[in-house]
Backbone as numpy.savetxt, mean C-alpha at the origin, in Angstrom:
# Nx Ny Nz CAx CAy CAz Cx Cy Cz
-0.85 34.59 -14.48 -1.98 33.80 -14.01 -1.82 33.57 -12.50
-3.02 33.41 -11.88 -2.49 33.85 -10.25 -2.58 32.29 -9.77
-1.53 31.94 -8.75 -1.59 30.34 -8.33 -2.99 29.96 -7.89
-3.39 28.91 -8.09 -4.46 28.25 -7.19 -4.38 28.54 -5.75
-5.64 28.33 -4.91 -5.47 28.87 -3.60 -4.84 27.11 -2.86
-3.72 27.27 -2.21 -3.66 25.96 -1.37 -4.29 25.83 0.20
-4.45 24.64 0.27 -4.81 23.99 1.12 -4.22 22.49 1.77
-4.67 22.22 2.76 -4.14 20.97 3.24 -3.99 20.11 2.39
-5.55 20.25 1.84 -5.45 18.79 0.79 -4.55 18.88 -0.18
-4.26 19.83 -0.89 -3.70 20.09 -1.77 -2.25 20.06 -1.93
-1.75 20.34 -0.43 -0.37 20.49 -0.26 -0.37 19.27 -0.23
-0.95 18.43 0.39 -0.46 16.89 0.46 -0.58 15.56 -1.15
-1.41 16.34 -1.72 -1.63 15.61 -2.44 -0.23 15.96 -3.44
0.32 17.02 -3.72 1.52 17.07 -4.02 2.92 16.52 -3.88
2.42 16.61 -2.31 3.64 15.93 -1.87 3.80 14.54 -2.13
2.34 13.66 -2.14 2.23 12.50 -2.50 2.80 12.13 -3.99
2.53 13.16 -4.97 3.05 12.67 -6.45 4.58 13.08 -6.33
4.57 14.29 -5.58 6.18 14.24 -5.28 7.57 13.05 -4.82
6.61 12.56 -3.67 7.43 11.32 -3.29 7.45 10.07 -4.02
6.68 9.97 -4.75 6.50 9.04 -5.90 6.99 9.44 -6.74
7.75 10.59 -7.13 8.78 10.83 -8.22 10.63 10.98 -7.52
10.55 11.00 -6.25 11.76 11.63 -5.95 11.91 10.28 -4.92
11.40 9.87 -4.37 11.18 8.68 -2.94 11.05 9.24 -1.90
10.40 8.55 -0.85 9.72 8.75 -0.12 11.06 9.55 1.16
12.13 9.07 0.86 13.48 9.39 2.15 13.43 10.92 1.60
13.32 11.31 0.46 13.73 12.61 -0.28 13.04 14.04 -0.02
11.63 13.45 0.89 10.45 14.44 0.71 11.55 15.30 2.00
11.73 16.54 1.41 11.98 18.15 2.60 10.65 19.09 2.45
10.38 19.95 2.83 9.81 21.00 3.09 9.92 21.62 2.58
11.16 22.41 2.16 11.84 23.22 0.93 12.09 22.97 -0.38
11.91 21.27 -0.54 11.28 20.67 -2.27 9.98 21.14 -2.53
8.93 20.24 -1.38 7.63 20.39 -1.65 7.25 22.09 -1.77
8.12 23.34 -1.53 7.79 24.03 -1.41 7.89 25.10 -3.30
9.34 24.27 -3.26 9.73 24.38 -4.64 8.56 24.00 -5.97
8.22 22.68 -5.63 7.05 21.95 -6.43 5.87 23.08 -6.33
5.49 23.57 -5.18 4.23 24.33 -5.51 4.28 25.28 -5.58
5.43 26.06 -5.63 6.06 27.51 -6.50 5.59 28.73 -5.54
6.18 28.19 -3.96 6.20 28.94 -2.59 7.17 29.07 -2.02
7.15 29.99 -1.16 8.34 29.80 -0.07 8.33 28.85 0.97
9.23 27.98 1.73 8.66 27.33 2.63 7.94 27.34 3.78
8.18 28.80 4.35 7.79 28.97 5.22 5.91 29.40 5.04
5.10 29.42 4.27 4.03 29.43 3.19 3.41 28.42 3.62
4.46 26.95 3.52 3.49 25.79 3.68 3.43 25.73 5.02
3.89 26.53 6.55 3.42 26.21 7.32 1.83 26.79 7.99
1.30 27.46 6.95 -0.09 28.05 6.55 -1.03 26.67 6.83
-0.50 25.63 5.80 -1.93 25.04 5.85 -0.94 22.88 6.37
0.13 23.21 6.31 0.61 21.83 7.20 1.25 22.63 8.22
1.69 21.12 9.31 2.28 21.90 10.63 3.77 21.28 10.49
4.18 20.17 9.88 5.22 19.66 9.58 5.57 19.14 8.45
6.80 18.94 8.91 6.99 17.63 7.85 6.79 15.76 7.99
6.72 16.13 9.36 5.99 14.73 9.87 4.39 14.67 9.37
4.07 15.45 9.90 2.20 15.98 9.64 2.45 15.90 8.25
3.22 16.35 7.41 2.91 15.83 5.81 2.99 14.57 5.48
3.90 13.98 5.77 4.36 12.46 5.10 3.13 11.19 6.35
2.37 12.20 7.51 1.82 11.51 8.01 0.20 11.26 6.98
-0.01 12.66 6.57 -1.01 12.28 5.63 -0.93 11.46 4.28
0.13 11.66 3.55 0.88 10.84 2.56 0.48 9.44 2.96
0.84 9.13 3.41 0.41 7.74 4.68 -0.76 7.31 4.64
-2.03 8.24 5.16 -3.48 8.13 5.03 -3.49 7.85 3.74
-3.68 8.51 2.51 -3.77 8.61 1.22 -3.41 7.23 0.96
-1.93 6.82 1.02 -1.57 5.32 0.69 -2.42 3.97 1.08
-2.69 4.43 2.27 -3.32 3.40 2.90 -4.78 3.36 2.18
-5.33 4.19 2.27 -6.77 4.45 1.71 -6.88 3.92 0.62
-5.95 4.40 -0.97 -5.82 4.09 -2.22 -5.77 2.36 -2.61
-4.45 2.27 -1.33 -4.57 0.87 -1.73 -5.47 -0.11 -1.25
-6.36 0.28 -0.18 -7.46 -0.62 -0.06 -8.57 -0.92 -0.97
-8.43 0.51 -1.39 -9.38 0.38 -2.88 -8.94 0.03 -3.88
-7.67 0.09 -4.28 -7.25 -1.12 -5.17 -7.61 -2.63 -5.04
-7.22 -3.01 -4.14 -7.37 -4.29 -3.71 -8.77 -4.68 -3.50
-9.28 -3.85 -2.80 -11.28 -4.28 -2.86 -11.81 -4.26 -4.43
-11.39 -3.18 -5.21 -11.79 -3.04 -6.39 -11.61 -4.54 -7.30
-10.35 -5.10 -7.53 -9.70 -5.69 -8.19 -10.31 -7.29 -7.50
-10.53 -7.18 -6.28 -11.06 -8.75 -5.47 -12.52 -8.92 -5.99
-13.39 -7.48 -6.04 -14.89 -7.41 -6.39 -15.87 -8.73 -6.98
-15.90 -9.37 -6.17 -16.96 -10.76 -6.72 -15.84 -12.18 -7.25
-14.57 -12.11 -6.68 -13.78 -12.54 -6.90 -14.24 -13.63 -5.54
-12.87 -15.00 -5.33 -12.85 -15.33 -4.65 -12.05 -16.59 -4.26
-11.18 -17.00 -3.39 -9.92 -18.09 -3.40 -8.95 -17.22 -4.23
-8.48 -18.39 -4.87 -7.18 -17.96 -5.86 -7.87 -16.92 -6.75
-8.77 -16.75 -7.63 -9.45 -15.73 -8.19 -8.70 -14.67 -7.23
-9.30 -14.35 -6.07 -9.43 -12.91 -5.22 -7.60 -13.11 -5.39
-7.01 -14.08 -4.45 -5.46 -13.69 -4.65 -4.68 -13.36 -5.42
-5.11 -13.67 -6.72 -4.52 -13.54 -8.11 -4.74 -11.86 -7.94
-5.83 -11.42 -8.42 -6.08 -10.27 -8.45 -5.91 -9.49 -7.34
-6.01 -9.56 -6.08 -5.79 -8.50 -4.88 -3.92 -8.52 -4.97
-3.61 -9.81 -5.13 -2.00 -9.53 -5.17 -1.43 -8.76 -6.47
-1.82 -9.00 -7.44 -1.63 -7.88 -8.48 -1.74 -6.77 -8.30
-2.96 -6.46 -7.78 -3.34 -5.01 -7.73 -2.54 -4.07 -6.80
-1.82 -5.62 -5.60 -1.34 -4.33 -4.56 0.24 -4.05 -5.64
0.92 -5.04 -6.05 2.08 -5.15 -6.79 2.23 -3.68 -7.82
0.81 -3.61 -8.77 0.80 -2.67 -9.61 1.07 -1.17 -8.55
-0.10 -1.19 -7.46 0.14 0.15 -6.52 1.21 0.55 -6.17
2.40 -0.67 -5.44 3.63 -0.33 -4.98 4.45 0.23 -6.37
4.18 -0.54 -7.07 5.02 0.35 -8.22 4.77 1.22 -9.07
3.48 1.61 -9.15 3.43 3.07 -9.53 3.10 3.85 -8.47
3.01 4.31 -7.49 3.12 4.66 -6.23 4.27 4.52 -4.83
5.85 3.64 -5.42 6.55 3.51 -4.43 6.80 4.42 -3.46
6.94 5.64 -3.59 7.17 6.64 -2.18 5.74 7.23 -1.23
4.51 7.00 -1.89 3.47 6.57 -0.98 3.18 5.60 -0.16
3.58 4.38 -0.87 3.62 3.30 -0.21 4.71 3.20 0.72
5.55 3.65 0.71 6.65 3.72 1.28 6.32 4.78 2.40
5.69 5.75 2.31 5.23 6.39 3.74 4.24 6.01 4.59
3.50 5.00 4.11 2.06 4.40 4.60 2.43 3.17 5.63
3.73 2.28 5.12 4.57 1.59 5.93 5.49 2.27 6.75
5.66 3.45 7.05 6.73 4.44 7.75 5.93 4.94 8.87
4.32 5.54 8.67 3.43 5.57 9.69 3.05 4.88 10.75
2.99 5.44 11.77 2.35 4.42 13.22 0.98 5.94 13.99
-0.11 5.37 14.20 -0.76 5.80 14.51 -0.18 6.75 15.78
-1.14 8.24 15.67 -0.64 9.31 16.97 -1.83 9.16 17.74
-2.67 8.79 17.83 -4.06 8.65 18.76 -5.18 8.19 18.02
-6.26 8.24 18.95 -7.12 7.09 18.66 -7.86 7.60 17.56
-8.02 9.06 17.62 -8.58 9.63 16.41 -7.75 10.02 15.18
-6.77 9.62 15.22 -6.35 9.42 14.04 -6.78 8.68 12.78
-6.79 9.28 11.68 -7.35 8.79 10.67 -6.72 7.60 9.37
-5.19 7.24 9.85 -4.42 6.36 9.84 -5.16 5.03 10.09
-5.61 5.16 11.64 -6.74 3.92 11.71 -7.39 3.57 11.10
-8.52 3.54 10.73 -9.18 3.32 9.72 -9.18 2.78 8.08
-7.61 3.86 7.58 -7.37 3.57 6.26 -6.43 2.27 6.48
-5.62 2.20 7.63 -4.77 0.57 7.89 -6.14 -0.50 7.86
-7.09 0.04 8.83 -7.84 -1.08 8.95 -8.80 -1.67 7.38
-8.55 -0.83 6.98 -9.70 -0.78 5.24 -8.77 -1.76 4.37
-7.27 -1.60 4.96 -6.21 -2.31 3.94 -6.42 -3.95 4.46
-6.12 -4.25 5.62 -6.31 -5.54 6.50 -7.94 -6.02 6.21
-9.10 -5.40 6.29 -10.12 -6.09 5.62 -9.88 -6.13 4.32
-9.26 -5.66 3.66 -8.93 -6.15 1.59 -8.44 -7.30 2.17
-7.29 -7.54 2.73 -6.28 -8.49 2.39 -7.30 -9.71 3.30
-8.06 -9.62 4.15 -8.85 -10.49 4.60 -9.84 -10.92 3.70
-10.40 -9.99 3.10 -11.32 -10.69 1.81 -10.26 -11.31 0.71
-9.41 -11.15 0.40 -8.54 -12.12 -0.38 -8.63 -13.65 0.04
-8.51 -13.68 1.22 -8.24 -14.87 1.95 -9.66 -15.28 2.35
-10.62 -14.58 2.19 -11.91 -15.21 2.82 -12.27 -16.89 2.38
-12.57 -16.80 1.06 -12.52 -17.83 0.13 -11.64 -19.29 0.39
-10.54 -18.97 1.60 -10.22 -20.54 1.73 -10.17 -20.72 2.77
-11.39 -20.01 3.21 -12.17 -20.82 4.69 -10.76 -21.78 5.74
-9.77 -20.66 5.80 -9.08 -21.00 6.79 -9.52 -20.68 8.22
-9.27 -21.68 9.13 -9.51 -22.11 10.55 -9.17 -20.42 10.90
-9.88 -19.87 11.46 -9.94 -18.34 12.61 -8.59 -18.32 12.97
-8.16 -19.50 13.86 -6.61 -19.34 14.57 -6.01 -19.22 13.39
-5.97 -19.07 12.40 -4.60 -19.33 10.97 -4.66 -17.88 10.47
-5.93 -17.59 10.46 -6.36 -16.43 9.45 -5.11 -15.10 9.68
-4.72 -15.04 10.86 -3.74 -13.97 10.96 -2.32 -14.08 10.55
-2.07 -15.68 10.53 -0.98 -15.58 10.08 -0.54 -15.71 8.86
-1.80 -16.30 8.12 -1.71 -15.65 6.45 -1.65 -14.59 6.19
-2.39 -13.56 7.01 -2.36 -12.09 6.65 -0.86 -11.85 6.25
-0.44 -12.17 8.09 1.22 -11.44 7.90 1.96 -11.92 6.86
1.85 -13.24 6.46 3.05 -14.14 5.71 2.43 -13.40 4.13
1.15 -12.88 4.25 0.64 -12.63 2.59 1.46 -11.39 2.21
1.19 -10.36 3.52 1.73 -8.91 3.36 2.89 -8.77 3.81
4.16 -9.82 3.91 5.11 -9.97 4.13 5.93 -10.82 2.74
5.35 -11.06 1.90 5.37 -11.99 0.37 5.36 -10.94 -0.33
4.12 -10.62 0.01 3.64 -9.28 -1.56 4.35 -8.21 -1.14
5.06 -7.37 -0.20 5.52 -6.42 0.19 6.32 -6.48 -0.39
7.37 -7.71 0.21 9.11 -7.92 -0.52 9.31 -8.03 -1.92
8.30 -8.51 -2.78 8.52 -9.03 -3.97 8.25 -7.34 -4.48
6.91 -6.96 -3.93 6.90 -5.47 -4.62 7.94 -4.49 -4.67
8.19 -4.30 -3.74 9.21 -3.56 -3.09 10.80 -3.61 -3.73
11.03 -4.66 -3.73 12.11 -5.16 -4.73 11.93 -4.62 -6.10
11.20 -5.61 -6.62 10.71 -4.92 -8.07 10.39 -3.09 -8.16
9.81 -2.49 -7.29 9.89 -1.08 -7.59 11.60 -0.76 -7.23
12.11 -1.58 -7.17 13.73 -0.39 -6.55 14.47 -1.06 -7.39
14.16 -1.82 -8.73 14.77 -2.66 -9.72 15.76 -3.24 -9.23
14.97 -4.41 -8.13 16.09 -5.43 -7.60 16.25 -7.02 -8.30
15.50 -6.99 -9.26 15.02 -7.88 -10.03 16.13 -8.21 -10.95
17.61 -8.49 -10.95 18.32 -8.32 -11.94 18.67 -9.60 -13.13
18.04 -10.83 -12.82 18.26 -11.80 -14.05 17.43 -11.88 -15.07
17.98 -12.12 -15.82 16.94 -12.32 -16.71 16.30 -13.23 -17.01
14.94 -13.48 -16.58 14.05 -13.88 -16.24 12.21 -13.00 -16.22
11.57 -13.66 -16.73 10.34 -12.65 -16.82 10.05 -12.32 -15.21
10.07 -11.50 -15.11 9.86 -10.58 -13.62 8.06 -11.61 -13.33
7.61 -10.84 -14.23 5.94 -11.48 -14.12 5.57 -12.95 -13.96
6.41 -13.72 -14.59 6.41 -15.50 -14.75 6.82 -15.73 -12.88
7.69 -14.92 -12.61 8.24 -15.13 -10.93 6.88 -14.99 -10.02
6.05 -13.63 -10.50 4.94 -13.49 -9.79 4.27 -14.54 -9.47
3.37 -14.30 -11.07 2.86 -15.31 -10.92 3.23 -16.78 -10.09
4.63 -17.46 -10.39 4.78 -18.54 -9.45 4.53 -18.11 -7.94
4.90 -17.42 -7.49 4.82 -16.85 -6.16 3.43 -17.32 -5.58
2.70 -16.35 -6.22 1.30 -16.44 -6.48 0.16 -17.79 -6.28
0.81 -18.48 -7.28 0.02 -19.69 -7.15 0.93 -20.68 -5.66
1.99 -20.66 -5.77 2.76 -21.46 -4.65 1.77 -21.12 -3.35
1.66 -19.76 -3.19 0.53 -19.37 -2.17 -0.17 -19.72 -2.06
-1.14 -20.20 -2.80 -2.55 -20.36 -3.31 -2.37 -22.14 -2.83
-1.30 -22.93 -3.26 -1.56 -23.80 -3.60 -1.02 -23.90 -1.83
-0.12 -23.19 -0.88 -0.25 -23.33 0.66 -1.49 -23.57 1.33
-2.34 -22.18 1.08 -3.56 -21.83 1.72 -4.69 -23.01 0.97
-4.38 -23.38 -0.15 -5.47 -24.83 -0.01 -5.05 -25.96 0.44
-3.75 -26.19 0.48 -3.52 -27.56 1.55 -3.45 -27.50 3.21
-3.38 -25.96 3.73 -4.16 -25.71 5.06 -5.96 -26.24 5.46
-6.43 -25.93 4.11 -7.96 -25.61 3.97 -8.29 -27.26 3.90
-7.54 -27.91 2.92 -7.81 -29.51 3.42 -7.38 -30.39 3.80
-6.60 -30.00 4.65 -6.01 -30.46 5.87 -6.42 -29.97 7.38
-7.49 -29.29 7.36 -8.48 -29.31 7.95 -9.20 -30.49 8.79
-9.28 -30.71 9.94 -9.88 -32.32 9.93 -11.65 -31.53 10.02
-12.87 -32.18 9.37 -13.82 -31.66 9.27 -14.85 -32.21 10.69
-15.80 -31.36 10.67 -16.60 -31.36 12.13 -17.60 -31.90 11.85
């Protein structure tokens, strides 16, 4: 049976389920080449690297998980939206750890890069999470960071089974979760009003 014809997309999208089975430090040129039943020098046909691969890997991550998170927030809102946008990113990192793991490894190469965009699609999710508790403009950024600096570690952990007591992994979330929730509403009324 004769291989499928490859392409960019194609090579990458491999590489993406690849690094999500092997981790993201693991991806070579001469695996991914193995996986699509080529020689390596083959994949420099339709990628130019191995940077240029794990840079698209990157796009993909970024992209996916914004749509997780928009999907899962959808008509949601406050703790509603956080409950669910923080789940959703939690579920992504861990069935997806070596995507996610290249999407945080990326830094934009120019302005037309398409990195932009899929970062920026992720930062409006995580801003509609937070819309709902009408925090003061000056604050709004630093929930971002402290949100995607919470949900990162806890994910991140949990995909690399750092989780070792026994204890319901999920009961932790959840506390996490609401402890958040219950920050960002004592910002919200503690507010002095206008």
């Amino acid at each position: 049976m004769p291989r499928a014809r490859l392409t960019p997309e194609s090579v990458t999208e491999a590489a993406a389920a690849l690094v999500d089975e092997v981790g993201f430090n693991q991806l070579s040129m001469s695996l991914l080449a193995e996986r699509l039943g080529i020689k390596t020098p083959s994949l420099y046909k339709h990628v130019t690297s191995q940077a240029d691969v794990a840079h698209r890997i990157a796009v993909i991550a970024m992209t996916e998980l914004s749509d997780a998170i928009r999907d899962a927030t959808q008509g949601r809102t406050a703790s509603d939206a956080l409950a669910a946008g923080s789940q959703a990113m939690r579920t992504y990192v861990r069935e997806h750890p070596g995507r996610y793991a290249a999407g945080n490894a990326a830094r934009p190469t120019g302005p037309d890069d398409p990195l932009i965009p899929a970062v920026q699609r992720v930062l409006a999710s995580w801003s509609a999470m937070l819309h709902g508790y009408r925090l003061d403009p000056s604050q709004e950024v630093h929930a971002m960071r402290m949100l995607r600096s919470v949900l990162h570690g806890f994910a991140t952990l949990e995909a690399a089974g750092g989780f070792q007591i026994d204890t319901s992994v999920d009961d932790s979330f959840t506390w996490m979760v609401s402890f958040i929730d219950h920050g960002l509403l004592a910002l919200t009324t503690s507010r002095p009003s206008r």
